[in-house]
N, CA, C and O of each residue as an XYZ file, in Angstrom:
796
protein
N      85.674    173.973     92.351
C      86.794    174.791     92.790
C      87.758    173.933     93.578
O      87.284    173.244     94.482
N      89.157    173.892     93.320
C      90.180    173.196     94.507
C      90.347    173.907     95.115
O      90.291    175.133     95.019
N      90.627    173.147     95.984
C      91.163    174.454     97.731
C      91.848    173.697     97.937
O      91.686    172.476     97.931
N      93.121    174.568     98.250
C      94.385    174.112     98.881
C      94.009    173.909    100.721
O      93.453    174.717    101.464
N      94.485    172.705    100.997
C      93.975    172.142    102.227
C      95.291    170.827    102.652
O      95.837    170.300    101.682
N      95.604    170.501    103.670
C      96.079    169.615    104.046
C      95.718    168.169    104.392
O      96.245    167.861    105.460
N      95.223    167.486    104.022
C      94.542    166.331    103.694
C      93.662    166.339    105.639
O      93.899    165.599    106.594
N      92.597    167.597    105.492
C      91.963    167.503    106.409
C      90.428    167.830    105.852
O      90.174    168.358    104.769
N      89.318    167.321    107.004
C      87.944    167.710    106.367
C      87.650    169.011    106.135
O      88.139    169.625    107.083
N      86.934    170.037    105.139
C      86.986    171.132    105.065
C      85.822    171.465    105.926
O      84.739    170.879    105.912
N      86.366    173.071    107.125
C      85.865    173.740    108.256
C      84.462    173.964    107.838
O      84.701    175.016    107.245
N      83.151    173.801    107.674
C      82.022    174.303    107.344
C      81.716    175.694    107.252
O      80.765    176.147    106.614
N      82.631    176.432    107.974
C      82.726    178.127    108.016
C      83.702    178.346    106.552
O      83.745    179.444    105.998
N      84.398    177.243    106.076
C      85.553    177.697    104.998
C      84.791    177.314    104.246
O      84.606    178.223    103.437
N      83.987    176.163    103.920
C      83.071    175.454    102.489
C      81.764    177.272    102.207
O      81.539    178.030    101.264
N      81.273    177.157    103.707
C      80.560    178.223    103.282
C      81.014    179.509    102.606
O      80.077    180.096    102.066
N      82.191    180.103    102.489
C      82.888    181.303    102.388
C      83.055    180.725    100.732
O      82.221    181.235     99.984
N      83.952    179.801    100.104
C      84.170    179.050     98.648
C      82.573    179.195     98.385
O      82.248    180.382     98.372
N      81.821    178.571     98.238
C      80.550    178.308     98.125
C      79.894    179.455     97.570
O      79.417    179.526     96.438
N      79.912    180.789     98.884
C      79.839    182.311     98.226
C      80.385    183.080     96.876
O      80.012    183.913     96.050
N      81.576    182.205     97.215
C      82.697    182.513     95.973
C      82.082    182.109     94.548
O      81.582    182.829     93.685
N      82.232    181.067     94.574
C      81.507    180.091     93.234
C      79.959    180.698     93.021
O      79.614    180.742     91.840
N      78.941    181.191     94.041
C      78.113    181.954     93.474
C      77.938    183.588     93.501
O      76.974    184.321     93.723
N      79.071    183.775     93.231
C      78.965    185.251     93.541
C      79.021    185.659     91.847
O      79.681    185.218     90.906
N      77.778    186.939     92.006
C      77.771    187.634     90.448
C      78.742    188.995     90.221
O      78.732    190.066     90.827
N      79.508    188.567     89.203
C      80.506    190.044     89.381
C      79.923    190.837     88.228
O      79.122    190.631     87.316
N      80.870    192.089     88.781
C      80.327    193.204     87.478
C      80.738    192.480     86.082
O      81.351    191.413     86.044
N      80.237    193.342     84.736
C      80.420    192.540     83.880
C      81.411    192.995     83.494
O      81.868    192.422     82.505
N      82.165    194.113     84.004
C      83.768    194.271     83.306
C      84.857    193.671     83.957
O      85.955    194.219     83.872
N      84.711    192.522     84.660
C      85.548    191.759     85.986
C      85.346    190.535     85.041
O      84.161    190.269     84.841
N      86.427    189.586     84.302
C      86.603    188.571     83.809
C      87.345    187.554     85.065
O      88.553    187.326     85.133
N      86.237    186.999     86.062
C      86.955    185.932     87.232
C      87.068    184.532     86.571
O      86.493    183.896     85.687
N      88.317    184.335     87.628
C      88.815    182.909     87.132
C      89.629    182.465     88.559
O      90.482    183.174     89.093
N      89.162    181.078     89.082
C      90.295    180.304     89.630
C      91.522    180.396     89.293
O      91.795    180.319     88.095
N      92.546    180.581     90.251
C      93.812    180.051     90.094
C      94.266    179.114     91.170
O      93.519    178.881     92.120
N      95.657    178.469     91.059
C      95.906    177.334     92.315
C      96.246    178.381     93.443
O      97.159    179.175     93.218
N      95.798    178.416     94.238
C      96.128    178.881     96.023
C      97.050    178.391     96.646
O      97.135    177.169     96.528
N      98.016    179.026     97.471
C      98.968    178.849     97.881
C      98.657    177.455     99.480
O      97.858    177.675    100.391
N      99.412    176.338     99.387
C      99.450    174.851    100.066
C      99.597    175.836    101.117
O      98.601    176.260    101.705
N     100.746    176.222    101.391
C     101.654    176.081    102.814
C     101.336    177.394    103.805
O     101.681    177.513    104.981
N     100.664    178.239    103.082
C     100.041    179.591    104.073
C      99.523    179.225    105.004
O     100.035    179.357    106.116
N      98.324    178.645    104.798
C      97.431    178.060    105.985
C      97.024    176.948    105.684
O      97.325    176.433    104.607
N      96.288    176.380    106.542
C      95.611    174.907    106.486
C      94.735    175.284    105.141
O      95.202    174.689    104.170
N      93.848    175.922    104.881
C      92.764    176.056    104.306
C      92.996    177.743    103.195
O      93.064    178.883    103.655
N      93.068    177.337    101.701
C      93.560    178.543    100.748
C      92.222    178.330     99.759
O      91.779    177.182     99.800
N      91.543    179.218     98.915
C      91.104    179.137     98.117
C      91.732    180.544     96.810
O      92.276    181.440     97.456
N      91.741    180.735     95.840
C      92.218    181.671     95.023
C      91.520    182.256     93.714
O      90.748    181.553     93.061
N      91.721    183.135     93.475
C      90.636    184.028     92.127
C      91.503    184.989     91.524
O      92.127    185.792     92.218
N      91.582    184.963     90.328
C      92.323    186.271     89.752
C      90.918    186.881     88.952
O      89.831    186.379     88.667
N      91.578    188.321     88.735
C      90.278    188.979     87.727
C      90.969    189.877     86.511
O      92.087    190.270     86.844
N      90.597    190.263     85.276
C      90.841    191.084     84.696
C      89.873    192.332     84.436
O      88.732    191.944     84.188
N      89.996    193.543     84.425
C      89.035    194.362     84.333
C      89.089    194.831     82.893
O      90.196    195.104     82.430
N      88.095    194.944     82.196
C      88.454    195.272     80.601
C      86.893    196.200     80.389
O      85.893    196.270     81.103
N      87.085    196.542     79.673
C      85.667    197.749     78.869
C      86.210    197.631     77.414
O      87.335    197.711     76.921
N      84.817    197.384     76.868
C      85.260    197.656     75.240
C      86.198    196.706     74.686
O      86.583    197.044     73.567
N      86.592    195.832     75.034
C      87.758    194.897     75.065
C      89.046    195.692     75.264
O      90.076    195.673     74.590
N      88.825    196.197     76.047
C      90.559    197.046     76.860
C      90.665    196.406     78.019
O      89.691    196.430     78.771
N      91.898    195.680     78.422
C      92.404    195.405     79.633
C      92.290    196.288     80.481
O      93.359    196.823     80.191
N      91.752    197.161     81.620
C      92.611    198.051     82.014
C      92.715    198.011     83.686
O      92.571    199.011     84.390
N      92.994    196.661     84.185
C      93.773    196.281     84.796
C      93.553    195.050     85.653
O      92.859    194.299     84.967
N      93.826    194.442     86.900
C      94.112    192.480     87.412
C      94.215    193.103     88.102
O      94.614    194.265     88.181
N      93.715    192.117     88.997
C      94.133    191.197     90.403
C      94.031    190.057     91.065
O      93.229    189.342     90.464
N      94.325    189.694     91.724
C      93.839    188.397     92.190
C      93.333    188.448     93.994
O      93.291    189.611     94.394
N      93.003    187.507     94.961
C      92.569    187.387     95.994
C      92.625    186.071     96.451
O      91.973    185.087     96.104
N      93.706    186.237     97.475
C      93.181    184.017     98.152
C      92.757    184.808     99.554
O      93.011    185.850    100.158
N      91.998    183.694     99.654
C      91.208    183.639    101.207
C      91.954    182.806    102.371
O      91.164    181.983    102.832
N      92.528    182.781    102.656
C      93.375    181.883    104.039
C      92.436    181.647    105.037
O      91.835    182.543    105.629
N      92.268    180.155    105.282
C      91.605    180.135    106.750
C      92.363    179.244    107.748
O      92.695    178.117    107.383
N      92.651    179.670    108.965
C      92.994    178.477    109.325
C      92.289    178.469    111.489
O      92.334    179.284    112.410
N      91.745    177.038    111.308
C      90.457    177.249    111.857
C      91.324    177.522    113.479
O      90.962    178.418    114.243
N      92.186    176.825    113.709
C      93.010    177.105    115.249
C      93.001    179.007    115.321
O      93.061    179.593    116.402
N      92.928    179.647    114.153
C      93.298    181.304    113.980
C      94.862    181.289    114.420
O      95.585    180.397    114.862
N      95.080    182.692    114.104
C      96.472    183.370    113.494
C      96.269    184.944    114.145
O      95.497    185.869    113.896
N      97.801    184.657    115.475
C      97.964    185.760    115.783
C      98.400    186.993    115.034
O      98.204    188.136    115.445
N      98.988    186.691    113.935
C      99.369    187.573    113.514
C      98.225    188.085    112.468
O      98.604    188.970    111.701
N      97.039    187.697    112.353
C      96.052    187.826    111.514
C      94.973    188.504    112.510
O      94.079    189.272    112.153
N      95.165    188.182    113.488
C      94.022    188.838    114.688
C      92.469    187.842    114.125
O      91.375    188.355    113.892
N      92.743    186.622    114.036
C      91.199    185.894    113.595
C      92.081    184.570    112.540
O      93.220    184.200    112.255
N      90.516    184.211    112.236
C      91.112    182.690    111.362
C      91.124    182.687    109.673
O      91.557    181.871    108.859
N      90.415    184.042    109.529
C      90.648    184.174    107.988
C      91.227    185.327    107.621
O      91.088    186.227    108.450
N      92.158    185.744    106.124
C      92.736    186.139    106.267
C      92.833    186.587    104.528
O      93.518    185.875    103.794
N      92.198    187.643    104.029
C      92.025    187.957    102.731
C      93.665    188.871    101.793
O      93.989    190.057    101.862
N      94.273    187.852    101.102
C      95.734    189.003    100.364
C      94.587    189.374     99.327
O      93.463    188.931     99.095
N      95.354    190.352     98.827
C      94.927    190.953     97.262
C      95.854    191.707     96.657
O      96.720    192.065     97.455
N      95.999    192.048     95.681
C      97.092    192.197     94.253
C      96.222    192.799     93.534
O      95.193    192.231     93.170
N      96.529    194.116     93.204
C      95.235    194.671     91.945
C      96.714    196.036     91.375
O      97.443    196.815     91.990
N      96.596    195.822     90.532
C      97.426    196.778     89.549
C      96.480    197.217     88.433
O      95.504    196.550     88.090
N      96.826    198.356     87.902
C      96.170    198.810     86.566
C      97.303    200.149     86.168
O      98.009    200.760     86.970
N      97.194    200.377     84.520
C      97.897    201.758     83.855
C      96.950    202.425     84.255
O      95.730    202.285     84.339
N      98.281    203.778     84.683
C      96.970    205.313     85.181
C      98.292    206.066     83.839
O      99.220    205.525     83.239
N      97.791    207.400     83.830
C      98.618    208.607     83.370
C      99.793    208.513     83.834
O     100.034    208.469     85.040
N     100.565    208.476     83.018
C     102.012    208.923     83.539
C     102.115    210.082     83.956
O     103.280    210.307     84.285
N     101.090    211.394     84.183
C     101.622    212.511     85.278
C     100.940    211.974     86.379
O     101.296    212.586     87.386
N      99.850    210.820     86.718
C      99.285    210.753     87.636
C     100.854    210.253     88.494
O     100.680    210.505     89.686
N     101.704    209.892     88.361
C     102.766    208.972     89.421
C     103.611    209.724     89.844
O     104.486    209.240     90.562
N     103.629    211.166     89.535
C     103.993    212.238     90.214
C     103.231    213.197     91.014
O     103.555    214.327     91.379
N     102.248    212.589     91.199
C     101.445    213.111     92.637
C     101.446    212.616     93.915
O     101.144    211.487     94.302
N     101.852    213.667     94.590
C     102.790    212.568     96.073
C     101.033    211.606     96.665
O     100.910    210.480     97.147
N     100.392    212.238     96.471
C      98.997    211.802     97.460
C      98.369    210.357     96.717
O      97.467    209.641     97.152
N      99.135    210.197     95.501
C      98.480    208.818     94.831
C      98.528    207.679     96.036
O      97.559    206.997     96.368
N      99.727    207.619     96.568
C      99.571    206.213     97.035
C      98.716    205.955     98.197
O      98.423    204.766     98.320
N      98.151    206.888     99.240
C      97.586    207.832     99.701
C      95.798    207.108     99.393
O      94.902    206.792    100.176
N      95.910    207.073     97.853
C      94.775    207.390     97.271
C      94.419    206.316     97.540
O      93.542    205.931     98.314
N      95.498    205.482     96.522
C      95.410    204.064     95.950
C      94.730    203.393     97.364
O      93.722    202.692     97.270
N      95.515    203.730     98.983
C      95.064    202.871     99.747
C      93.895    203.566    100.630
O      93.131    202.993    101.407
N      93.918    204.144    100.498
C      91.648    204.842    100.633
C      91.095    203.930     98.894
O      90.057    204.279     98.332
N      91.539    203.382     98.612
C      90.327    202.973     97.830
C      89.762    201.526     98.509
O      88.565    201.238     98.483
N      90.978    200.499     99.232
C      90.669    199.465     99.669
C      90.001    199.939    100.862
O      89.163    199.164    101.323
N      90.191    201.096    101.500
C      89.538    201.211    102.926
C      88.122    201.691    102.255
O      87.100    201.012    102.359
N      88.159    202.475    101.814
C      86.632    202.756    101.566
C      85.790    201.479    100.806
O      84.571    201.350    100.918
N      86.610    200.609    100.056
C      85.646    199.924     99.483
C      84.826    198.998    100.810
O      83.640    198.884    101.118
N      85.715    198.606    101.206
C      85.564    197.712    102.595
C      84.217    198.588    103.480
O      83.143    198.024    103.689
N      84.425    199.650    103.815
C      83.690    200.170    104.613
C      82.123    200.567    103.395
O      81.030    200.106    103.722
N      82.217    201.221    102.390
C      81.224    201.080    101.528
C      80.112    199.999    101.439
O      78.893    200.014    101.270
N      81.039    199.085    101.619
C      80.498    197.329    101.063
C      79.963    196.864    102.778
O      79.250    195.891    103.025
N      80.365    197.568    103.521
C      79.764    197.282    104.808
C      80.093    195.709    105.589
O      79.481    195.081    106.453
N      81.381    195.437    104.808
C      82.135    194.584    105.051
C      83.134    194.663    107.036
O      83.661    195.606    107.625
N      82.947    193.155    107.425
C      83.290    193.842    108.978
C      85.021    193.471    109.276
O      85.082    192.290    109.617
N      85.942    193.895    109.259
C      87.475    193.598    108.866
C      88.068    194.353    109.752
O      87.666    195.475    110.059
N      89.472    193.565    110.418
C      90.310    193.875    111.011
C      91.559    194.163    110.487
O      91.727    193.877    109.302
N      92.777    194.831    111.305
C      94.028    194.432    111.128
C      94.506    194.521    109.010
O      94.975    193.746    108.177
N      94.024    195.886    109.039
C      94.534    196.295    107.801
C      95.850    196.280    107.565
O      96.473    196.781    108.501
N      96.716    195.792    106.424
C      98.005    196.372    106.323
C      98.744    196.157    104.509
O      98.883    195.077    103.936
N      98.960    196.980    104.178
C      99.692    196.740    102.644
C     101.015    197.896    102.187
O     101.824    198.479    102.909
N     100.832    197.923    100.731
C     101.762    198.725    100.410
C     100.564    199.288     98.998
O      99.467    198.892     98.605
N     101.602    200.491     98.552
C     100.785    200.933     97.092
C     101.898    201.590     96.717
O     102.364    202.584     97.274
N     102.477    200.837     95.433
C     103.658    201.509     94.501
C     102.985    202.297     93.409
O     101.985    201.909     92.806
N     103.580    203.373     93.215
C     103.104    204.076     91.920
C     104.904    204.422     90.864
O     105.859    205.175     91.057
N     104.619    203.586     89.994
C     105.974    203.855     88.736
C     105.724    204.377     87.262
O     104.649    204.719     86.768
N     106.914    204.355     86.712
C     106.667    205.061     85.574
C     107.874    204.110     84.834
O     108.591    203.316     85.443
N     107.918    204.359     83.509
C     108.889    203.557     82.358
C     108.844    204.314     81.298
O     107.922    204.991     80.844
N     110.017    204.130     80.905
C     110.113    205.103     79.518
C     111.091    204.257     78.281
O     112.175    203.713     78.492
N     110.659    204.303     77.503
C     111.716    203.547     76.250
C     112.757    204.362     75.937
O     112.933    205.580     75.938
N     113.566    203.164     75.600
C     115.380    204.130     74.774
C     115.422    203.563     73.723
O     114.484    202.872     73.326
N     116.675    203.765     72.962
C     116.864    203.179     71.815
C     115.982    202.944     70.767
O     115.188    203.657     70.154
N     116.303    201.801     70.708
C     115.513    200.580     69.647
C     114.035    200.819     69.606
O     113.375    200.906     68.571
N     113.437    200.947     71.205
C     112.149    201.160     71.216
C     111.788    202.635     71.745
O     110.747    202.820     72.375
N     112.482    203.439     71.529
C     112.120    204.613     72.149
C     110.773    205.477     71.154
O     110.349    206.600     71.425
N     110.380    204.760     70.199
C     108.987    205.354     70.284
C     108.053    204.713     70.627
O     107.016    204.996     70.026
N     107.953    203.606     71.689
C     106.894    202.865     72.673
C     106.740    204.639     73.623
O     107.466    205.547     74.026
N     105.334    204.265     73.571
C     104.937    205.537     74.840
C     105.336    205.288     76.150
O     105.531    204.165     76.615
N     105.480    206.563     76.861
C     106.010    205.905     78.411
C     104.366    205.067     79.019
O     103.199    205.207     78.653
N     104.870    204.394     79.842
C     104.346    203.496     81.015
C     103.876    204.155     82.050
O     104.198    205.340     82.141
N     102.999    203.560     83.088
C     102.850    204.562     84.307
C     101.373    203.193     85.034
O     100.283    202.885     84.550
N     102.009    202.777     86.182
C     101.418    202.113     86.663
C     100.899    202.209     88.292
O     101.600    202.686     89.185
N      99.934    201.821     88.430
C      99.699    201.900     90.348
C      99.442    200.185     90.397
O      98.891    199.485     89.547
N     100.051    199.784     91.709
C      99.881    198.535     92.438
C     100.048    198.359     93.533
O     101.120    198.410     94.135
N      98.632    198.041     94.093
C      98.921    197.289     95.093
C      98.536    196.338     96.206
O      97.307    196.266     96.206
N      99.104    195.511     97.236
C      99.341    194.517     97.935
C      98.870    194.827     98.789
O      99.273    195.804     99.420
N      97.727    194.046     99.181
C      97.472    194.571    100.833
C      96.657    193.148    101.376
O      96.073    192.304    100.696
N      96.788    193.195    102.382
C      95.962    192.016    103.280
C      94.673    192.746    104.056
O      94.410    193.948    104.036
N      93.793    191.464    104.888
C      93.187    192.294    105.541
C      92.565    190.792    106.358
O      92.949    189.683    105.986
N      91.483    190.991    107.596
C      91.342    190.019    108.457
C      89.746    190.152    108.247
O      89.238    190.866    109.111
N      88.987    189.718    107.457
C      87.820    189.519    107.438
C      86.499    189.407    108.293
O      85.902    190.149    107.513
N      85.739    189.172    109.035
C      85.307    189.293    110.118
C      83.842    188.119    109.580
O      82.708    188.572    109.427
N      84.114    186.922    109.406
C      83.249    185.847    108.460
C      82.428    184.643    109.142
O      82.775    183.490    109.399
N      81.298    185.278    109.329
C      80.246    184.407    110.172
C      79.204    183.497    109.635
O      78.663    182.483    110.075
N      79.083    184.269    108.413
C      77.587    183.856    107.559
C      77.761    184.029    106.065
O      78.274    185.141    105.944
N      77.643    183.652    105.221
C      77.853    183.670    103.739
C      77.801    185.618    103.017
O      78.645    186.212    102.347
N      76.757    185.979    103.425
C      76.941    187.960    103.394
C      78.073    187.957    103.429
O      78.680    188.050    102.363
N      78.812    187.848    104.704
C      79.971    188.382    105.342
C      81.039    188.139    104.220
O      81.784    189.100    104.027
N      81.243    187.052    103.463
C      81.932    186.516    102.366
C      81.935    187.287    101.655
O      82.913    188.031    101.577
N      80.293    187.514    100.418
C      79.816    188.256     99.711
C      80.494    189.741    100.035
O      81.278    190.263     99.243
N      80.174    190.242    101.055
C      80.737    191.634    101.490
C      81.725    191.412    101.102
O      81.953    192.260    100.239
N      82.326    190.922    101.170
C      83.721    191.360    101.278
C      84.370    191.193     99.737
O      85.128    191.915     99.089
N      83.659    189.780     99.423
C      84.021    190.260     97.671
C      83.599    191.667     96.753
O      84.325    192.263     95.956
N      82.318    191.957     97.103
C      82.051    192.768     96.790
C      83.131    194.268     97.160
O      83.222    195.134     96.290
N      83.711    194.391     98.194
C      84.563    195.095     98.080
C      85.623    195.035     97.083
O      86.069    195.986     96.442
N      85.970    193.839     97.023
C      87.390    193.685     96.777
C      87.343    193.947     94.877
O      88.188    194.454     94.139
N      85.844    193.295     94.538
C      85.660    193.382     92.769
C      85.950    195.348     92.792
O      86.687    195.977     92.032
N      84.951    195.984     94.104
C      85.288    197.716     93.919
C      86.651    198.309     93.850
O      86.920    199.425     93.407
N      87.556    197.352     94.384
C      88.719    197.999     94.556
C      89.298    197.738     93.332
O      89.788    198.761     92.854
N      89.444    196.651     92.569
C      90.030    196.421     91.587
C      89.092    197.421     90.510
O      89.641    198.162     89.695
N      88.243    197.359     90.589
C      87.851    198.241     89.197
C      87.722    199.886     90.133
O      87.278    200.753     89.380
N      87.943    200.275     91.186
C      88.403    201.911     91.212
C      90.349    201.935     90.786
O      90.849    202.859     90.144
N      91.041    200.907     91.235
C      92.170    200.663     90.694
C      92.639    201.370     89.095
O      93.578    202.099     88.776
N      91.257    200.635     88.145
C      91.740    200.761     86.948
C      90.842    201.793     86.217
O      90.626    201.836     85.006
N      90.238    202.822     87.420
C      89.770    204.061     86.666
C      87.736    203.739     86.701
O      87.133    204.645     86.127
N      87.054    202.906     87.136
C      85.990    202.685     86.683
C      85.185    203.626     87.995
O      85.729    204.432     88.750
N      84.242    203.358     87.974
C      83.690    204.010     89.079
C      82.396    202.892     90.016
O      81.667    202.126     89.386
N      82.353    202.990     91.212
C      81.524    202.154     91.908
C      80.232    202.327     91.568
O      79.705    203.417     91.345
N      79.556    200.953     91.511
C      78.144    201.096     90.954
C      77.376    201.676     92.288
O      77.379    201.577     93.515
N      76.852    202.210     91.424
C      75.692    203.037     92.356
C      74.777    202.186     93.587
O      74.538    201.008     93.325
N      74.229    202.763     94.987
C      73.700    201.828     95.805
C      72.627    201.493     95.190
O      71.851    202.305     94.685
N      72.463    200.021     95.178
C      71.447    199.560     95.222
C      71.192    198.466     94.025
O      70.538    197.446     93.809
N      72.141    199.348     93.383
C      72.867    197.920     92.036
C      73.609    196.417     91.970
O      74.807    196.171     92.106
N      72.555    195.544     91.730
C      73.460    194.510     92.413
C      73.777    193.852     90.509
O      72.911    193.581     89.677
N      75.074    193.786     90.376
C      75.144    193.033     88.829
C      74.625    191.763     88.471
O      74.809    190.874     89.303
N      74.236    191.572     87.802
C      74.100    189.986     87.468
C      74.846    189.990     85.856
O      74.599    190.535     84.780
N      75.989    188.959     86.443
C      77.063    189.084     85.439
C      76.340    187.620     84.576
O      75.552    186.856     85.135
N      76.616    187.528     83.732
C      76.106    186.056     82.511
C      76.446    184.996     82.816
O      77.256    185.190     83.722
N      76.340    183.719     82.612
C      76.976    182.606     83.439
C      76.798    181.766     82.024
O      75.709    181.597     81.475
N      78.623    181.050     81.318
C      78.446    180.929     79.780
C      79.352    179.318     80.616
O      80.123    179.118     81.555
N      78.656    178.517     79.574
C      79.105    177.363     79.826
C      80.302    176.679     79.968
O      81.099    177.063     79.113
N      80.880    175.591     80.893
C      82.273    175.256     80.816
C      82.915    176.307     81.458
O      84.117    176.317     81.192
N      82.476    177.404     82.383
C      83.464    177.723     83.560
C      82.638    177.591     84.841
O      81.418    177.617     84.999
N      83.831    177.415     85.873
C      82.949    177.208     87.031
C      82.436    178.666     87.699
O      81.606    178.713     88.607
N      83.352    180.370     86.827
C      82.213    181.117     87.679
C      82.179    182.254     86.628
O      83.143    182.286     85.864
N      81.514    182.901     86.521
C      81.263    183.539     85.735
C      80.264    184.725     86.132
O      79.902    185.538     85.281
């Protein structure tokens, strides 16, 4: 895995957190993959996008970088610092229900608290839209999407604490795109196929 870092030694609290990452088993409808992490956020970035699919249906992404930076960040309330991005298609009457967005962001709080994950200093957004074709393409079906952006301040002592928190974050993306949380006590063991680093 690269981690975006400033040509400094990596924090042993940040190797351990990556480390979790690279062995963490996701559900098997979560297709994870590295992406490059953003240099200039913090000293210390690592990054993951996911696709959620069933049956070979997309039905919906996100991604997650981990920010650490070991001096900590007032405006983070601590030294690590989890974004996430998860979109998926819902019903186009679902985006006329005022309580969606509402919804959308009880799904990151509950996953977090579900997953027994320990996190500070919540804050995001949750758009819910719609699209409709004209013309040329006006028999494409309408569109209808939920997304959204939210951060959060991790609370990361011990490799669990990592785990927790992915484990939330795989729940949020797949309640995002309609799936439902695996039951307690289910832990996945997703396949591990050669020539990627996670699987």
């Amino acid at each position: 895995m690269v981690v975006a870092g400033r040509e400094q030694s990596t924090p042993p609290l940040f190797d351990m957190a990556v480390q979790a990452i690279l062995n963490m088993s996701w559900r098997p409808e979560l297709k994870v993959e590295e992406i490059p992490a953003p240099a200039k956020i913090a000293p210390f970035a690592v990054a993951i996008s996911a696709e959620v699919e069933l049956n070979d249906e997309e039905l919906g992404s996100g991604r997650l970088v981990l920010l650490h930076d070991p001096a900590g960040s007032a405006s983070w309330d601590g030294d690590f610092r989890c974004v996430t991005y998860a979109r998926a298609d819902v019903d186009p009457e679902m985006v006329t229900d005022p309580l969606l967005t509402e919804v959308g962001w009880s799904w990151l709080i509950d996953a977090l608290d579900r997953n027994q994950a320990e996190y500070s200093a919540p804050s995001g957004t949750v758009t819910a839209f719609s699209s409709r074709s004209f013309g040329g393409i006006a028999d494409d079906p309408p569109r209808a999407e939920v997304e959204l952006r939210a951060s959060w301040t991790p609370i990361i002592t011990s490799a669990a604490d990592m785990v927790r928190n992915l484990q939330a974050w795989s729940e949020l993306l797949c309640l995002t795109a309609g799936l439902p949380p695996l039951p307690d006590g289910v832990v996945p063991i997703a396949p591990r196929r050669s020539g990627t680093w996670l699987q």
